[in-house]
C-alpha positions as CSV (number, residue, x, y, z in Angstrom):
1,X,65.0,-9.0,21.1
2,X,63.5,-9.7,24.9
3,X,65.5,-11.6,27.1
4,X,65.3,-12.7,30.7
5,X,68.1,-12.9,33.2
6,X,68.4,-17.2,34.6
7,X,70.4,-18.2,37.9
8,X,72.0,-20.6,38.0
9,X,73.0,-20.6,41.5
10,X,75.7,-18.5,43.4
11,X,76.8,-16.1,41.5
12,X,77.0,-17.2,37.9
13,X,74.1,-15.9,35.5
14,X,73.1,-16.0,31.9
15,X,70.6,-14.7,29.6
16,X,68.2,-16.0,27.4
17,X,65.7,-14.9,24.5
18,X,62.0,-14.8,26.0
19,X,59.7,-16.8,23.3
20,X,57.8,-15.1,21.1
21,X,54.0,-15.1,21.2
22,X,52.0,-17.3,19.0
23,X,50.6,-15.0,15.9
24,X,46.9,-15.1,16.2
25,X,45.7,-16.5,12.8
26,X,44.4,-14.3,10.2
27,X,40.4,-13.6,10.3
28,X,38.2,-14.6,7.5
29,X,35.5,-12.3,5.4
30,X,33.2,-14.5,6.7
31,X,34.3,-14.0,10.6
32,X,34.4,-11.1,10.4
33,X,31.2,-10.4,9.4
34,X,30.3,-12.6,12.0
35,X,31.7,-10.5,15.0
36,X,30.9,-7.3,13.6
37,X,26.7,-8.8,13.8
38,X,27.0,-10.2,16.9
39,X,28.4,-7.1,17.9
40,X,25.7,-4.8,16.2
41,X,22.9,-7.6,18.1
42,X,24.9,-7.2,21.3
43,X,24.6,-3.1,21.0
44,X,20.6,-3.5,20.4
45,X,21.0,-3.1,16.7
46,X,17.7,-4.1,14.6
47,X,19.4,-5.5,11.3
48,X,17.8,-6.6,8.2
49,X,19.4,-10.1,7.8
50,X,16.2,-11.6,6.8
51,X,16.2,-9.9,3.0
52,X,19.5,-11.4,2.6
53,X,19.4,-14.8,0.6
54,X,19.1,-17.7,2.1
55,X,22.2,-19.1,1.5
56,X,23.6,-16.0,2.8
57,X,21.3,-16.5,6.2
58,X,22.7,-20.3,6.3
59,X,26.5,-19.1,6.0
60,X,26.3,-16.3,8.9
61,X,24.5,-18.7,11.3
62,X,27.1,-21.7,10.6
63,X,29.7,-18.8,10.9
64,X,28.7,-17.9,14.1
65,X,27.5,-21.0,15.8
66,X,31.6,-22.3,15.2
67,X,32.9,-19.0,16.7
68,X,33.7,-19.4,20.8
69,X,35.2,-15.9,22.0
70,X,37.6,-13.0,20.7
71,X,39.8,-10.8,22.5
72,X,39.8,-7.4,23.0
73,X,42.2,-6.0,20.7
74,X,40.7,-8.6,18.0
75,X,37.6,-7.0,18.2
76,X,39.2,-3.2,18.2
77,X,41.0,-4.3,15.0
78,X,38.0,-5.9,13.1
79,X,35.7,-2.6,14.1
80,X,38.4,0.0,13.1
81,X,38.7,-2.2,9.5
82,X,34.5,-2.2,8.9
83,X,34.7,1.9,9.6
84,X,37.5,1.9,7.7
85,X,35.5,0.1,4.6
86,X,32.4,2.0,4.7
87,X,33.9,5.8,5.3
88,X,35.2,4.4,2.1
89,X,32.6,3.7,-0.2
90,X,31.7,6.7,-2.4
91,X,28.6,5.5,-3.7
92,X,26.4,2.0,-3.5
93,X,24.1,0.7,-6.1
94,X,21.0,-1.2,-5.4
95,X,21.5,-5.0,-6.0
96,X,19.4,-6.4,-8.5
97,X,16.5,-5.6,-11.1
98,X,14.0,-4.6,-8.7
99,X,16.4,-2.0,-6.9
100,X,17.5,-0.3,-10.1
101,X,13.7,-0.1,-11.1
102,X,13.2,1.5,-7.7
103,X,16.2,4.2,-7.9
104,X,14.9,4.8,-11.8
105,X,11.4,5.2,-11.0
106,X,10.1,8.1,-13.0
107,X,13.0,8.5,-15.0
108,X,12.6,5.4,-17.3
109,X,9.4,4.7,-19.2
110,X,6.8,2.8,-16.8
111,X,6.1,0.5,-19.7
112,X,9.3,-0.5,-19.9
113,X,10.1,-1.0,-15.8
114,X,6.8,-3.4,-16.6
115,X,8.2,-5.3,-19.3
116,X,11.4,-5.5,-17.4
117,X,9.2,-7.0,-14.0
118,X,7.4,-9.6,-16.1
119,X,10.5,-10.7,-17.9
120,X,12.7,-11.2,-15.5
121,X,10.9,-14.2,-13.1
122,X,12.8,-12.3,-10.3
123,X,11.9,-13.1,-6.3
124,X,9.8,-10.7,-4.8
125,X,12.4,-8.1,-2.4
126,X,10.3,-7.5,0.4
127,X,7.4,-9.5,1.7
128,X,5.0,-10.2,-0.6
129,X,1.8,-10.3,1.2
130,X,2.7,-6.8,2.7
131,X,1.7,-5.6,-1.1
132,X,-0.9,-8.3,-1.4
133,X,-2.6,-6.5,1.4
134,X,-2.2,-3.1,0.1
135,X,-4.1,-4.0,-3.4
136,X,-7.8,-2.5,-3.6
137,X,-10.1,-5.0,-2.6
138,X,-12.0,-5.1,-6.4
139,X,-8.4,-6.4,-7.2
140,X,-8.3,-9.1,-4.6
141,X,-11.9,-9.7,-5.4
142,X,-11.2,-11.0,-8.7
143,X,-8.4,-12.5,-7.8
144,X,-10.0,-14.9,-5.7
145,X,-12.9,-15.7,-8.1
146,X,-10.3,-17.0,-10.9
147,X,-7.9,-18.7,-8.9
148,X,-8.8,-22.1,-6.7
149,X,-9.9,-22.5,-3.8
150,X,-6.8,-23.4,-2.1
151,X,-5.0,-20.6,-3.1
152,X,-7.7,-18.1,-2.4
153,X,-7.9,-19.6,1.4
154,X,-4.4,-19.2,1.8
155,X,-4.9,-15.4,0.7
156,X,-7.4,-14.6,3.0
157,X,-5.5,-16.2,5.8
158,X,-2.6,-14.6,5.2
159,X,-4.7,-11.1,5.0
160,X,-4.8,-9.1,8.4
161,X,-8.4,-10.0,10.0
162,X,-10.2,-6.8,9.0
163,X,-8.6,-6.4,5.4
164,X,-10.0,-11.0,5.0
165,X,-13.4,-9.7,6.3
166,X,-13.9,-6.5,4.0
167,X,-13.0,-9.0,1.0
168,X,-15.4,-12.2,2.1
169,X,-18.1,-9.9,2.6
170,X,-18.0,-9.0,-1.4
171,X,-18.0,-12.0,-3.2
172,X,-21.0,-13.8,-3.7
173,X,-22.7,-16.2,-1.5
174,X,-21.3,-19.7,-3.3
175,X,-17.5,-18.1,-3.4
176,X,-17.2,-17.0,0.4
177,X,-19.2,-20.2,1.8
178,X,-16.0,-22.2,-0.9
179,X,-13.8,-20.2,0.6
180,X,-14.4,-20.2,4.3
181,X,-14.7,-24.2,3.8
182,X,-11.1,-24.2,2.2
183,X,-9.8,-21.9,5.3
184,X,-10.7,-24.7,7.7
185,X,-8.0,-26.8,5.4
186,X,-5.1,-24.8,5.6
187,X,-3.8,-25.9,8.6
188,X,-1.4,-28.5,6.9
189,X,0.2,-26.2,4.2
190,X,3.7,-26.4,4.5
191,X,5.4,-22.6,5.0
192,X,7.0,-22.9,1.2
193,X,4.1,-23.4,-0.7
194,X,2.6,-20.4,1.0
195,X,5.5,-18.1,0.6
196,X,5.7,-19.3,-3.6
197,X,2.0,-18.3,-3.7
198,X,2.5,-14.8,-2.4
199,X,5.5,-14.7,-4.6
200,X,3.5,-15.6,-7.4
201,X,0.7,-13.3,-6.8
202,X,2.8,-10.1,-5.9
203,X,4.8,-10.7,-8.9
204,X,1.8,-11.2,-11.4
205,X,0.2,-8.1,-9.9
206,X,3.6,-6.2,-10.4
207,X,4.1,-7.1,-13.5
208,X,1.0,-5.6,-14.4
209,X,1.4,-2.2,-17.0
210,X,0.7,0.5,-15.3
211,X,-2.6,2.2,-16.2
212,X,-3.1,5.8,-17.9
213,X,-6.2,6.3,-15.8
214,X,-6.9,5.3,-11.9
215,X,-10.7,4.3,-12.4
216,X,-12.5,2.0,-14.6
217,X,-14.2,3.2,-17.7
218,X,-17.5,3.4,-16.6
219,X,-16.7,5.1,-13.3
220,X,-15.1,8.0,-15.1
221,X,-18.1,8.0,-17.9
222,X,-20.6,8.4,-14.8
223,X,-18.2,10.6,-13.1
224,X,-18.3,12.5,-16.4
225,X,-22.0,12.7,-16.5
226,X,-22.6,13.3,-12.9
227,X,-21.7,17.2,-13.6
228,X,-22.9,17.3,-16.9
229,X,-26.8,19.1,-17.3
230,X,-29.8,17.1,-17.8
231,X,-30.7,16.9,-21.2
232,X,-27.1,16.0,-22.0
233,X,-26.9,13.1,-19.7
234,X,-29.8,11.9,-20.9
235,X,-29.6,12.3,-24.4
236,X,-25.9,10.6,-24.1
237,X,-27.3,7.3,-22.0
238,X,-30.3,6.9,-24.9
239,X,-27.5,7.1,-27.5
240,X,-25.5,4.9,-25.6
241,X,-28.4,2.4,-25.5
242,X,-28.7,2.1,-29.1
243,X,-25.4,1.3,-29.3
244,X,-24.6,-1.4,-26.1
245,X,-27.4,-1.6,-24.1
246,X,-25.3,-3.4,-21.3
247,X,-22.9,-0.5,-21.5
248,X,-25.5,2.2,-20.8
249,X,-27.2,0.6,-18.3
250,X,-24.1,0.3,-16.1
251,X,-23.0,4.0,-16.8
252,X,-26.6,4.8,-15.7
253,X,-25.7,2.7,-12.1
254,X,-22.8,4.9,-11.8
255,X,-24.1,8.1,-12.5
256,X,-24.3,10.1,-9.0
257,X,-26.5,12.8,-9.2
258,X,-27.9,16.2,-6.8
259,X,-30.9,13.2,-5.8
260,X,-28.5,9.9,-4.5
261,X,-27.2,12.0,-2.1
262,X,-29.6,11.1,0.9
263,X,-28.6,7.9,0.3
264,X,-24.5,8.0,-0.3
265,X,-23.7,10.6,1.7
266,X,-23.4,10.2,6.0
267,X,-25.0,12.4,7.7
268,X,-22.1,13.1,10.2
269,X,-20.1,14.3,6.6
270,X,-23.0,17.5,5.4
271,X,-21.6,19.8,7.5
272,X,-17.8,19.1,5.7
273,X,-19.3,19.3,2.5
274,X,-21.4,22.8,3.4
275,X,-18.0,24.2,4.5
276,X,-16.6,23.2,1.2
277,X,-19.1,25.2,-0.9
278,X,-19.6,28.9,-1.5
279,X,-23.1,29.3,0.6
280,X,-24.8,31.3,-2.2
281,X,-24.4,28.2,-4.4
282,X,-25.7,26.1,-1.7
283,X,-28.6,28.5,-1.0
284,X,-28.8,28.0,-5.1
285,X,-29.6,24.3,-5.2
286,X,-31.7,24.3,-1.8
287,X,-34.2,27.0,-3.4
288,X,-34.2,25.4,-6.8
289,X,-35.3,21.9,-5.3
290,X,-38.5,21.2,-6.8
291,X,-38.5,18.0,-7.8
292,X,-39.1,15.0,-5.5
293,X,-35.6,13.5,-5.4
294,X,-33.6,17.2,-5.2
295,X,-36.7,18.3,-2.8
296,X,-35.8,14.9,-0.7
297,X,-31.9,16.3,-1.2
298,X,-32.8,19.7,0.1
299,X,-34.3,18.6,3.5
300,X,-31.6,15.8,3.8
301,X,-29.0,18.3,3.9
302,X,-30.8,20.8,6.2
303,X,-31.6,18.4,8.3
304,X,-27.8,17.4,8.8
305,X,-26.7,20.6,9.1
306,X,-26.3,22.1,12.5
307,X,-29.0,24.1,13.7
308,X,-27.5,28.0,13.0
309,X,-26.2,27.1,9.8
310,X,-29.4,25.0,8.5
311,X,-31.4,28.4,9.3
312,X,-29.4,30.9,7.3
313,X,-29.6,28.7,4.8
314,X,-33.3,28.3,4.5
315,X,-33.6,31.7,5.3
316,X,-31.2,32.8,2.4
317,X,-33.5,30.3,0.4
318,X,-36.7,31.8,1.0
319,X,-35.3,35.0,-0.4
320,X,-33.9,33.8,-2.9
321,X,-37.5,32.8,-4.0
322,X,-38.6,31.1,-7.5
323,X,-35.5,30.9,-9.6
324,X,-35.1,29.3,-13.4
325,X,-34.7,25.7,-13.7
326,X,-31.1,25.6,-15.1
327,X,-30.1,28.4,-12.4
328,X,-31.5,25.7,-10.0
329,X,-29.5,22.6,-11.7
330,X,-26.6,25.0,-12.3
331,X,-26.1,24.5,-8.7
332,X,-27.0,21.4,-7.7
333,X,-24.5,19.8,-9.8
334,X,-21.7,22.5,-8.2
335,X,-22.6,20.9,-5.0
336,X,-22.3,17.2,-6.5
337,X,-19.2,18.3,-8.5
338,X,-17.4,19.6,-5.1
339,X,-18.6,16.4,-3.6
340,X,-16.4,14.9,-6.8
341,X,-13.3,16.7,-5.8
342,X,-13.6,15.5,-2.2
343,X,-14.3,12.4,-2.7
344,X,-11.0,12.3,-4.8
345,X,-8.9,14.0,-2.5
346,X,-10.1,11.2,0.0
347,X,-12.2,13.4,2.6
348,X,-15.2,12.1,2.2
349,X,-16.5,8.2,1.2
350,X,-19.6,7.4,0.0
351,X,-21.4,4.8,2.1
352,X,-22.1,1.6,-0.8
């Protein structure tokens, strides 16, 4: 035990016990959480707080806003206890329904992560209008023809300006001059009801099953028929006809043959598109062209071409000479089938 030597004057002496120091009161979960993110903040640290609920949010700011100060040796202690807990932990799991679908994608049956999503009426993790923004705008598109006005406003606000833009400019007249009117009316929309209708929306489009193939049905029938020969495509749309008129006719609009290309294709992306082919096949098409439209195709893509390249090739054309009509289609619809694979690998874009 300490103790302290008292005079009492002259000579005589005595000891007594020092007091002890007051025992600092034991620290909380919740204040210690509390330093340790005010100490991260302090540092510089960038930390996530805002996907935590918001009753958690609430209980962290009332936790710190009744904190004063710590010492030193406090703050050593509460630091050395959070390294202590997480060289601990062997192994976390993701918290909730939407994190185990995450750390089990491709291992469990899309179907059934889809089921899962619509079933559950969970909150949306991140931000929703981050995936809102992502979707393809035929997606938004249609989204914004079914629902009303004031939700599709609110969308297209919420959209970055470039990504609100691409989608007014594709509806029809009477649905952007509804929607732009609604814009003008958003002003007053309380936060909430904005961040329930991204909720809504993400979680809808979510929930959606996943589909087998990434293009609509007709796109892949005309993609189908874009490399097939003549007489086939043909004989397959007048069949078609017979049997849905509609059908055919909208197959026929997205057929993309040897003779669209002038008016697809950018000039500025030929030369990609030559480098792409084998230059026999593209010498091939070029001599074959005969036709008006494949003719038209020819001098389009000579004409794009730069000058030493567009040469060869009309040299290699001329002697070539005269060659059999399905030689000449042959490889016309190599060029439009590498065209395809470009397209899909995203190196080229059609203009339309």
């Amino acid at each position: 035990m300490a103790t302290e030597l008292v005079t009492r004057g002259g000579a005589d002496t005595e000891t007594r016990p020092l007091p002890r120091p007051a025992a600092r009161p034991a620290l909380s979960r919740r204040q210690k959480a509390a330093i340790v993110v005010r100490l991260l903040l302090a540092e510089g640290a960038t930390l996530p707080l805002g996907n935590l609920p918001e009753t958690l949010q609430a209980e962290l700011t009332t936790q710190i806003a009744g904190m004063s100060f710590i010492d030193r040796t406090t703050l050593r202690e509460v630091v050395e206890e959070f390294a202590s807990e997480l060289d601990a932990i062997g192994l976390s799991f993701p918290g909730g329904l939407e994190g185990a679908l995450r750390v089990l994608e491709g291992a469990i049956n899309p179907d059934l992560a889809a089921r899962l999503r619509a079933q559950s009426g969970q909150l949306w993790d991140d931000d929703p209008w981050d995936a809102i923004a992502a979707i393809q705008a035929s997606r938004l598109t249609a989204i914004l023809k079914r629902e009303s006005s004031e939700v599709g406003a609110v969308v297209l606000s919420k959209l970055p300006i470039a990504r609100a833009a691409e989608i007014l400019g594709s509806l029809p007249g009477p649905d952007a001059r509804r929607l732009t009117l609604a814009v003008s009316e958003t002003s007053d929309i309380a936060p909430p009801i904005v961040a329930r209708i991204g909720l809504a929306l993400a979680a809808e489009l979510r929930a959606e099953p996943p589909r087998a193939f990434a293009t609509a049905a007709v796109e892949r029938l005309g993609a189908i028929l874009d490399v097939s020969a003549g007489p086939t495509r043909e004989d397959v749309l007048t069949g078609l006809a017979e049997e849905d008129e509609d059908l055919a006719e909208r197959v026929r609009r997205a057929i993309f043959t040897f003779a669209d290309i002038p008016s697809r294709l950018e000039r500025r992306d030929v030369p990609a598109l030559a480098r792409a082919l084998d230059q026999a096949e593209l010498i091939r098409a070029v001599a074959g062209a005969r036709e008006p439209g494949p003719k038209a195709t020819a001098e389009f893509l000579l004409e794009s071409l730069p000058v030493r390249m567009a040469d060869t090739i009309r040299e290699g054309a001329a002697e070539t000479g005269e060659i059999a009509a399905a030689e000449a289609e042959a490889a016309q619809i190599a060029v439009v089938r590498t065209l395809r694979e470009m397209l899909d690998r995203g190196e080229l874009r059609l203009a339309g």
